[in-house]
N, C-alpha and C positions, 0 to 999 in steps of 0.2 A: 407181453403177458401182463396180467394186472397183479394186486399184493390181494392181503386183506382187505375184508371189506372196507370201501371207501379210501380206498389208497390209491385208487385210479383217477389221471387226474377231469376235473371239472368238465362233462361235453358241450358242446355248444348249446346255448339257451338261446329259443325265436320264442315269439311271439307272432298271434295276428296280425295283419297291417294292413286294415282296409278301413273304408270309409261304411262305418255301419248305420250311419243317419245322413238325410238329406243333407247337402248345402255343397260348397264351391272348396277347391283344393285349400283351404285354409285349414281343413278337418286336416289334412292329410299331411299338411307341416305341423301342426299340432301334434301327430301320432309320430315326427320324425324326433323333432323335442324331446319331448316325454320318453321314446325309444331311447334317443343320445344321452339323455338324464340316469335311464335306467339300463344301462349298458345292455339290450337286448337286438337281437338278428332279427330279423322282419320273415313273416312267412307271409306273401298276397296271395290272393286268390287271381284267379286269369281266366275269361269264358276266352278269350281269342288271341292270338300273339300282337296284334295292335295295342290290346287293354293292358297286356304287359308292358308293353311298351312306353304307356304312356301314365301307370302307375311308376315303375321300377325306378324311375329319379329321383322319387319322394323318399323310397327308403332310405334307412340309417346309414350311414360307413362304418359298420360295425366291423370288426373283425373278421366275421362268418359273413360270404355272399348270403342274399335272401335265399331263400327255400318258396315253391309256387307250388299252391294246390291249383289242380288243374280242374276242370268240371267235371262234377259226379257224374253225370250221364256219360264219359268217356267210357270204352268198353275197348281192353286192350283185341279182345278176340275178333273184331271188326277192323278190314283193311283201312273205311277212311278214318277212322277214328285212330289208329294207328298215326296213316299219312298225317293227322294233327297237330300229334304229340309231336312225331318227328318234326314239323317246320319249328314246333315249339324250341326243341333243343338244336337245331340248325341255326336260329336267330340265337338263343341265350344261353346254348350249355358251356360258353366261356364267361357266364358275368353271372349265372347263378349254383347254389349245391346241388340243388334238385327242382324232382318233379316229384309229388305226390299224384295218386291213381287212384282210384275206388278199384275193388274186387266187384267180382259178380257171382250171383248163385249157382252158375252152371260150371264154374272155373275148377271144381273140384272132380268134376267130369270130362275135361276136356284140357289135361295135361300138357300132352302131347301138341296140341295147336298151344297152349299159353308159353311153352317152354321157347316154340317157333317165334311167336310174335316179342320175345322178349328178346331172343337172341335179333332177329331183324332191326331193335330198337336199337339197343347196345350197339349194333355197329355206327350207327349216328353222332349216337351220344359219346361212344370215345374221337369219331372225328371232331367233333364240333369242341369239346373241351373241357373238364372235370365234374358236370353234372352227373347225377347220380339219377334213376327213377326206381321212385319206391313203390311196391302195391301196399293200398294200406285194407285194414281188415275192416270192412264195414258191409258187406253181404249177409253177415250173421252167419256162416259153414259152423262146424266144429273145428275148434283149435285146430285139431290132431290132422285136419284136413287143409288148414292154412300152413301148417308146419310140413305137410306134406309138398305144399305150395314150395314153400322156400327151398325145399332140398330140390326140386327142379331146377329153379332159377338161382340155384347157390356158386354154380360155377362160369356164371354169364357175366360180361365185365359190366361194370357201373350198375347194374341190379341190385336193388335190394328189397328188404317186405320193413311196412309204417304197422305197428301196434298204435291201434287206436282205444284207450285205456276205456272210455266209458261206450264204446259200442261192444268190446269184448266184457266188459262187467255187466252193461245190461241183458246181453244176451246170455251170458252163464247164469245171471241173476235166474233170469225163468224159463232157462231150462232145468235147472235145480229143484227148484218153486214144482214147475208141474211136475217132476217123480217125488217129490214130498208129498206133495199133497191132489193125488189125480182126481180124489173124491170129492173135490168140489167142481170142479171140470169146468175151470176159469182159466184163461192165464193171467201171470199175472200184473201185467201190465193192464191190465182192463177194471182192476182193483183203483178205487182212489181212498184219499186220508177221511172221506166224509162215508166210507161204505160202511155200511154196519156192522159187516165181516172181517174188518177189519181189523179191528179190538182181539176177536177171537182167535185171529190166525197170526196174529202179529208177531208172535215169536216164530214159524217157520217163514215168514215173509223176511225177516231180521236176518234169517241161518241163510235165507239165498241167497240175502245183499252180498252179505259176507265172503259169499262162494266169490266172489269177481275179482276179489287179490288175488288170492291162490291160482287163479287162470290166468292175471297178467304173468306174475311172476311165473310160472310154468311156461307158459308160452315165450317168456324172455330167456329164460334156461335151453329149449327146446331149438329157437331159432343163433342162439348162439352158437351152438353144434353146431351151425353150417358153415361156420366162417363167414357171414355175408350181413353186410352194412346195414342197420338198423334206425329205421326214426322212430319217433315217439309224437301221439297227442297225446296230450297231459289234460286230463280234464274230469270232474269228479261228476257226479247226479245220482238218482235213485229212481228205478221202473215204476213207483208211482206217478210221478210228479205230470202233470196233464200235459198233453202236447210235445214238447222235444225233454226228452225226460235226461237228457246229459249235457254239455258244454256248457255247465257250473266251475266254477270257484270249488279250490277244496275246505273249503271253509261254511260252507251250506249245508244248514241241515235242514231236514224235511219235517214242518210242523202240522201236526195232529191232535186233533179238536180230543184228545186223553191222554192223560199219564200214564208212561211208559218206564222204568231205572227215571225217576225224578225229575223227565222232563217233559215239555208237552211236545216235543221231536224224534223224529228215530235219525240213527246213525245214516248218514252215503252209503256210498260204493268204498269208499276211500279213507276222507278227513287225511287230515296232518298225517299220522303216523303210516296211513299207507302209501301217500306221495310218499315218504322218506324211504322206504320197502322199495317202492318201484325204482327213484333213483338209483339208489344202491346198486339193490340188485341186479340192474341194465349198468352202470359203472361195473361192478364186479366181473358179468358177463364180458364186456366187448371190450378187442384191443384198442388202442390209441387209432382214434380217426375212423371209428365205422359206426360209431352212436352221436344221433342228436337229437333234440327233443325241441318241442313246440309246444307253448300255453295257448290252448285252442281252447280259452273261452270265449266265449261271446254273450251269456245271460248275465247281464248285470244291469240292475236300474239305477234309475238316482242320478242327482245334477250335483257335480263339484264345480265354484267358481275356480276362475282362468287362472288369476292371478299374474305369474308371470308371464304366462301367454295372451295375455289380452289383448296387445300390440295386434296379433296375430289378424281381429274381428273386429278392429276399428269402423269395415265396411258393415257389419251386420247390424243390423235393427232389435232382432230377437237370439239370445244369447243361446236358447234356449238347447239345440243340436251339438251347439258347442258344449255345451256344462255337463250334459248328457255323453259324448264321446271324452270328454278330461275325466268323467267318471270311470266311464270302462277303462279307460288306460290305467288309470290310478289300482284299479287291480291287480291288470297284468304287470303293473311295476310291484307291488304289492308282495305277488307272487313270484314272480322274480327274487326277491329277497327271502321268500319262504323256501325254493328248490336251493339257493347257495346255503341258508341256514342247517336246512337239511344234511346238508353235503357237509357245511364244516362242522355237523354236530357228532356224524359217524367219523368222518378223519382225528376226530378229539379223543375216538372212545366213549363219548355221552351215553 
């Protein structure tokens, strides 16, 4: 059982660990570095169990085995897509934590076969060795319909459900938004920072952001009741923002061609004070060894020199991939020191 808040101890912290710009496995000791530097578990991504195979050396010796997203298009309610997963954890469920899953829209319909195809998994995955598979929420259902999710698969071994922080913010975000506001008959994702409408309606567009803590942290309350192993992506954005409007930094904010409370920006999904809410609150919720979390950003621009890695790109010509990925990392280490901060400011009392 845990104490007060923040008295539970520190979960495992991953990060991404892939190679997000061209070039040769020198990215890829770079990100192991920077990892060992920044005491963080490695989460890769895997289209096939060779690709695992032939990332999975690069990762850190961290404490925590890696964590593997597996591919989105995986759909546990299809037999081969199944048979996948399973070679997946027949070759690695002794050398990794898990497996992350995308959800599907039809999953909230069809129980009774997702309950089946999980218990069929589970039996693999406790042969094969302490990995875990998680469903994570990214279909957009209602909470209350992914919660329903968990309490099926809550009594199945090595199951559990992945809260993904900015697809359950952006999606409360506007579903909020359209019962605010149905009389403009937008959603709001379709809005940007240069719309005209935007000035006007800017304050119920703010009240939805907002809606998205309330929804994680509910949904972390909700899936605790089940007793059943929980991950986490950690990652902040806003239903504005063009294109993939999440897997931000919690430290972005969203600039607007007007002043807004004194700034030419409006507020995330998140900022600082709500990472610290989520940690917590997912500490307070789960016993010892059923929570762990992931820094699943990936939008970050900008070139940082090497520096101590230089050694690394002796063979390179143009620096330029490399300066580019020491940037991204330099976040997730960043960030890293922002989720312990967090943690040792509630265990203070702050």
């Amino acid at each position: 059982m845990t104490g007060p808040t923040g008295s539970a101890p520190a979960p495992p912290l991953h990060a991404l660990f892939q190679k997000r710009f061209d070039g040769d496995d020198a990215l890829l000791r770079l990100a192991r570095l920077r990892f060992e530097q920044a005491g963080l578990a490695a989460e890769l991504y895997a289209g096939s169990p060779d690709e695992l195979g032939r990332v999975i050396g690069f990762a850190p010796p961290a404490a925590r085995a890696p964590m593997v997203h597996l591919s989105r298009g995986i759909n546990l309610l299809r037999q081969r897509d199944r048979d996948g997963v399973a070679e997946f954890a027949r070759r690695f469920g002794a050398a990794v934590s898990g497996f992350v899953v995308h959800d599907r829209p039809d999953m909230p319909e069809r129980l009774d076969e997702l309950e089946a195809a999980a218990a069929e998994l589970s039996k693999v995955l406790v042969a094969a060795g302490p990995a875990q598979l998680f469903l994570e929420y990214a279909a957009g259902c209602r909470p209350g319909e992914f919660v329903e999710m968990g309490r099926r698969l809550a009594t199945i071994d090595q199951v559990g459900m992945c809260i993904d922080t900015g697809h359950v913010g952006i999606r409360e975000a506007r579903r909020r938004f359209a019962g605010m506001r149905p009389d403009i008959g937008r959603d709001l994702a379709e809005l940007t920072p240069e719309d005209p409408l935007l000035p006007v309606v800017v304050d119920d567009v703010q009240a939805a952001v907002a809606a998205g803590l309330p929804a994680v942290l509910e949904l972390t309350r909700a899936l605790a009741e089940q007793g059943m192993p929980v991950h986490y992506h950690l990652h902040d954005g806003h239903p504005l923002i063009r294109g993939l409007s999440d897997h931000f930094g919690f430290l972005t904010r969203l600039p607007v061609p007007f002043l807004r409370e004194g700034r030419w920006s409006l507020d995330p999904l998140y900022g600082v004070s709500g990472l610290a809410s989520i940690v917590n609150t997912a500490r307070d919720a789960f016993p010892d060894g059923t929570l762990s979390l992931t820094l699943e950003i990936h939008q970050v621009d900008g070139r940082l020199p090497l520096r101590d890695a230089a050694g690394l790109f002796r063979h390179w010509r143009d620096l330029g991939n490399a300066e580019r990925t020491n940037a991204w990392l330099a976040v997730l280490a960043e960030h890293g020191e922002l989720v312990a901060a967090v943690s040792r400011r509630s265990e203070d009392g702050a």
